[in-house]
C-alpha positions as a printed NumPy array, in Angstrom:
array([[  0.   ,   0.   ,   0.   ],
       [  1.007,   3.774,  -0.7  ],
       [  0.578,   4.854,   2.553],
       [ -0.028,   8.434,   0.654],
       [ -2.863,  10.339,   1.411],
       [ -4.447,   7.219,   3.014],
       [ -6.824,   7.15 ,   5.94 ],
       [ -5.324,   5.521,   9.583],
       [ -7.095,   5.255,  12.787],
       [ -4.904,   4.789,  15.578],
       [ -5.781,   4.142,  19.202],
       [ -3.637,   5.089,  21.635],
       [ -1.683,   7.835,  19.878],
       [ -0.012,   9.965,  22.917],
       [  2.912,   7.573,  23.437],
       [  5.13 ,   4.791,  22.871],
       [  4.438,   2.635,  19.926],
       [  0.956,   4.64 ,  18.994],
       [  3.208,   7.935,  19.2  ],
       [  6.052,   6.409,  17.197],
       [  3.355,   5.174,  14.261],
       [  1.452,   8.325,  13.719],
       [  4.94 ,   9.998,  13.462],
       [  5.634,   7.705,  10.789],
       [  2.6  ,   7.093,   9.339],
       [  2.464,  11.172,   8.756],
       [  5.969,  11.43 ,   7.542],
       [  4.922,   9.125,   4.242],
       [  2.422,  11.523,   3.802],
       [ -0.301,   9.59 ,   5.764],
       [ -3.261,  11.225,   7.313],
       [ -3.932,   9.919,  10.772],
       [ -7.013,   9.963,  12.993],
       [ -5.851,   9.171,  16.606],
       [ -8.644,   8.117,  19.571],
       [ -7.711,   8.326,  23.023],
       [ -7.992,   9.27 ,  25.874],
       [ -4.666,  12.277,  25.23 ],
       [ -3.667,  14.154,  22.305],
       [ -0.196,  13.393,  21.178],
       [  2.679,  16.427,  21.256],
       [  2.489,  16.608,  17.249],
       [  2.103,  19.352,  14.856],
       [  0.577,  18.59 ,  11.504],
       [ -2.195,  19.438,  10.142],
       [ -2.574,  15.732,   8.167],
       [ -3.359,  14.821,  12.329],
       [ -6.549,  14.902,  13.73 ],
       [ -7.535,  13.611,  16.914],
       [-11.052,  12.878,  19.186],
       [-10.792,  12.228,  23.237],
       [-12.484,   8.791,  23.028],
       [-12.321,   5.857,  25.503],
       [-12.337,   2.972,  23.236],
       [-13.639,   1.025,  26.362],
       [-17.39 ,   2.867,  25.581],
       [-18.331,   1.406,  22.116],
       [-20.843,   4.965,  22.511],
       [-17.827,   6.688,  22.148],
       [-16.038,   5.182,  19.69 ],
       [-18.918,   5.459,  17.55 ],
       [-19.163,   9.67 ,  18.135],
       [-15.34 ,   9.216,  16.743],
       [-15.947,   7.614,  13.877],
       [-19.232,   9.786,  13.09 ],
       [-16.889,  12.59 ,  13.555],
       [-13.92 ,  10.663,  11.491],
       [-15.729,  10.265,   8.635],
       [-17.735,  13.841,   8.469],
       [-14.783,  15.068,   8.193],
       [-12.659,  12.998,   5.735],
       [-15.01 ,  11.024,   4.092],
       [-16.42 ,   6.812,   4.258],
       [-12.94 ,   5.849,   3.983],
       [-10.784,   4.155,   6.063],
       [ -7.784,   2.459,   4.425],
       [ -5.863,   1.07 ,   8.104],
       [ -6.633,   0.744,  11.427],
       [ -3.924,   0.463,  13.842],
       [ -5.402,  -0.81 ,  17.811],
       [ -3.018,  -0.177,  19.341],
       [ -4.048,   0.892,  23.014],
       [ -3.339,  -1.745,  25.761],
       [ -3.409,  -1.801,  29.284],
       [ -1.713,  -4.098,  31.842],
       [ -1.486,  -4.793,  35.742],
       [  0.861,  -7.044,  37.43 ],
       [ -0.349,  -9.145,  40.769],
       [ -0.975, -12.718,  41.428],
       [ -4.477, -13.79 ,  40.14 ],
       [ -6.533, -14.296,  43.154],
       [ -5.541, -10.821,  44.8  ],
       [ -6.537,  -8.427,  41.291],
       [ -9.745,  -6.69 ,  41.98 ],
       [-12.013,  -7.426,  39.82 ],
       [-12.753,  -3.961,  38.403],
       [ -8.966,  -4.344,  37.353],
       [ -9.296,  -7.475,  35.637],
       [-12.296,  -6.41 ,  33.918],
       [-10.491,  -2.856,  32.982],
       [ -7.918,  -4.917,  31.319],
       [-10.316,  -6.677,  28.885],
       [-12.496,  -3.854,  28.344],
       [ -8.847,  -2.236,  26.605],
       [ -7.152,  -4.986,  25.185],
       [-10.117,  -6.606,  23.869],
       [-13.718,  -5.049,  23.744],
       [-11.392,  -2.178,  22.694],
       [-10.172,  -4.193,  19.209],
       [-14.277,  -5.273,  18.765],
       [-15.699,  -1.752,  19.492],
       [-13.274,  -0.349,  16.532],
       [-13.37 ,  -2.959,  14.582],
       [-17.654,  -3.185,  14.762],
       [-17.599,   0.433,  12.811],
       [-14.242,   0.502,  10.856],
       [-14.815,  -3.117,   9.211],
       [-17.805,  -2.129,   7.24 ],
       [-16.336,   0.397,   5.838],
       [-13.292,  -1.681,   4.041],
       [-15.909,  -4.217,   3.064],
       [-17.55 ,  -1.662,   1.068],
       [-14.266,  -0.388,  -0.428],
       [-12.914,  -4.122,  -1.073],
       [ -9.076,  -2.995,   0.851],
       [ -8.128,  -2.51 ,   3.936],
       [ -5.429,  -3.823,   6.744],
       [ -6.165,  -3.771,  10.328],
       [ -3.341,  -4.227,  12.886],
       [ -3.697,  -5.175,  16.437],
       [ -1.174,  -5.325,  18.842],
       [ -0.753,  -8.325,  21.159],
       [  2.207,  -8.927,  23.057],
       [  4.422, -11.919,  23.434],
       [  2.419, -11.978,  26.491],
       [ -0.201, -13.066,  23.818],
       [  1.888, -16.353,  22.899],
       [  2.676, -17.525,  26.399],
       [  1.768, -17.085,  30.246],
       [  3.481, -15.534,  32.753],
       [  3.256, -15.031,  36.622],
       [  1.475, -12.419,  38.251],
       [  0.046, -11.028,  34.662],
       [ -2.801, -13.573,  33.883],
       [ -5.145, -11.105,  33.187],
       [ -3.107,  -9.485,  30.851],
       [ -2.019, -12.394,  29.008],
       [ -5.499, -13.74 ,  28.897],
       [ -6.119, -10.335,  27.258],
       [ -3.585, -10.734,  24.306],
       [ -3.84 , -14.157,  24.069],
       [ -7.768, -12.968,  22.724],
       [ -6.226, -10.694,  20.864],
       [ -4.253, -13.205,  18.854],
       [ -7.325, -15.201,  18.518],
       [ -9.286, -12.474,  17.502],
       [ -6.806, -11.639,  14.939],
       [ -6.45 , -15.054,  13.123],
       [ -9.943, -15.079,  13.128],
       [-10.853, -11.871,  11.092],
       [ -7.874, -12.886,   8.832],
       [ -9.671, -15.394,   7.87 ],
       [-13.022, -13.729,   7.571],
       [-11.734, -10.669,   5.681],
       [ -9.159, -11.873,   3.215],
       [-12.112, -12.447,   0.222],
       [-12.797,  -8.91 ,   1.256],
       [ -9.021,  -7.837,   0.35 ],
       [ -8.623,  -6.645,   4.024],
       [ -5.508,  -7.277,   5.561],
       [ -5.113,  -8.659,   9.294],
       [ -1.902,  -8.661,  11.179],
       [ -1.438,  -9.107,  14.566],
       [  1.963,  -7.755,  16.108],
       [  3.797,  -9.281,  19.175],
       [  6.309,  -7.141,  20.905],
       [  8.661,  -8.175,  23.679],
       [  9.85 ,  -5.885,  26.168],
       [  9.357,  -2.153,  24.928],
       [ 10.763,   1.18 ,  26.315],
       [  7.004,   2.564,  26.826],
       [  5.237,   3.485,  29.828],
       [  3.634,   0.527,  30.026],
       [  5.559,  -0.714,  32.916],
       [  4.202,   1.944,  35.138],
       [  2.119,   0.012,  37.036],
       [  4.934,  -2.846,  37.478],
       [  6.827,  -2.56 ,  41.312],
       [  9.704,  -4.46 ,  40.261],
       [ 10.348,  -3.672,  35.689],
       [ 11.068,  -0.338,  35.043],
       [ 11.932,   0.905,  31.469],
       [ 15.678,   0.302,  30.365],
       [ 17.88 ,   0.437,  26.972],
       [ 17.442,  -3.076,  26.389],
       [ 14.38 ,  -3.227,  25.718],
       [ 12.96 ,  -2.574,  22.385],
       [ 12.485,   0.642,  21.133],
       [  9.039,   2.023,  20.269],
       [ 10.691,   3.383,  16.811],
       [ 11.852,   0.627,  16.105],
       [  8.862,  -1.587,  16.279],
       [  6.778,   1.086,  14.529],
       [  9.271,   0.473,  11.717],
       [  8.401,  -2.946,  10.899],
       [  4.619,  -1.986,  11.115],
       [  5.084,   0.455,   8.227],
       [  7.252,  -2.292,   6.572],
       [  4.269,  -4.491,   6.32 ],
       [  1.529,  -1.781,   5.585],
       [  3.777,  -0.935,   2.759],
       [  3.422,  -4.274,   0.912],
       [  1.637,  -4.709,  -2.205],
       [ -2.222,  -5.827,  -2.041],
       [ -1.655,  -9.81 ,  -2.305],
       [  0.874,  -9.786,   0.361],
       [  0.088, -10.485,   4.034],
       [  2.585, -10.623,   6.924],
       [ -0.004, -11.889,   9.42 ],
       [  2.395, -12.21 ,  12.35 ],
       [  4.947, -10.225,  13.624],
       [  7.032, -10.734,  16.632],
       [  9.675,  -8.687,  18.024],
       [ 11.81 ,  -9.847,  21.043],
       [ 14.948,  -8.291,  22.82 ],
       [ 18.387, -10.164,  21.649],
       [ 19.783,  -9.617,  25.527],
       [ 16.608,  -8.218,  27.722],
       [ 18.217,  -7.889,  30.459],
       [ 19.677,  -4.081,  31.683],
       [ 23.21 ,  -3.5  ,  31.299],
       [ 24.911,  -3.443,  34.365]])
């Protein structure tokens, strides 16, 4: 795909990967459409952004009424990238927590997807990419909820693939290791270091495969850390 001039909804835009994305989604001459809940520190007028919690599938729908008044019934990628995670053993996460993670990571992906699909059905293209996590390929202690979350994401994923290909809509579902986001802000013990991956870096790759021609899918990506550890 020419990613000129063409139509991307991002969630999660104000940093780390989402941030890293819309910067280089808009440098190929992109126009992006970021929901969430902050407006990213970018200046260009090919970005254009509505306060939406993707949790509320009543808001998500305002944002795509006002997404399309604005640029027109066309959507050409959509990019879910807004996740949420909490660390703590299983039977000591309170509830609204656990619940607060799925709502994100994957009523999030369904309340986008419910308005944004129809939309590259009717134009016969399309390529939807939702982040999971390597979290999404394999369990880990004291983040069940969150790996229960991605691990639906990853099902999720294959699933549409399969649903939309005769549609020509692409599906790939990304799986990062370690990243240098904010993510970890609710960890007591992993704090961001230089060994992890970089947010550029994955966003990179992303544009790699939104940049291939029509008939070719990369329908998994995974990114891991060569040495994850900090340097000492």
């Amino acid at each position: 795909m020419d990613l000129k001039n063409k139509i991307a909804v991002i969630s999660g835009v104000n940093k780390g990967i989402g941030k890293a994305l819309t910067e280089q989604l808009l440098e190929k001459g992109a126009i992006v459409v970021g929901w969430g809940m902050n407006k990213p520190e970018i200046s260009n007028s090919n970005l254009h952004f509505f306060k939406t919690d993707i949790r509320d599938i009543a808001q998500v729908e305002k944002a795509f009424k006002s997404t399309t008044n604005l640029l027109g019934n066309e959507v050409h990628i959509l990019i879910n990238n807004a996740g949420l995670g909490y660390f703590g053993f299983f039977e000591e996460m309170p509830p609204e927590i656990f619940r607060e993670i799925f709502e994100v990571n994957v009523f999030g992906i369904y309340n986008t997807g419910h308005y944004i699909i129809p939309v590259m059905k009717k134009m016969q293209n399309g390529h939807i990419v939702n982040i999971s996590s390597t979290a999404g390929k394999e369990g880990m202690a004291q983040t069940a909820a969150y790996c229960g979350s991605k691990h639906a994401v990853r099902g999720i994923s294959e699933s549409l693939y399969k649903e939309l290909r005769d549609f020509g809509i692409k599906v790939t579902c990304v799986y990062p290791g370690s990243t240098k986001t904010d993510f970890f802000r609710n960890s007591p013990v992993i704090k961001p270091h230089d060994n992890m991956l970089m947010p550029e870096e994955v966003a990179l790759q992303i544009i790699r495969a939104l940049e291939t021609s029509d008939n070719f899918l990369i329908s998994d990506i995974e990114f891991r850390p060569l040495q994850p550890k900090p340097k000492k």
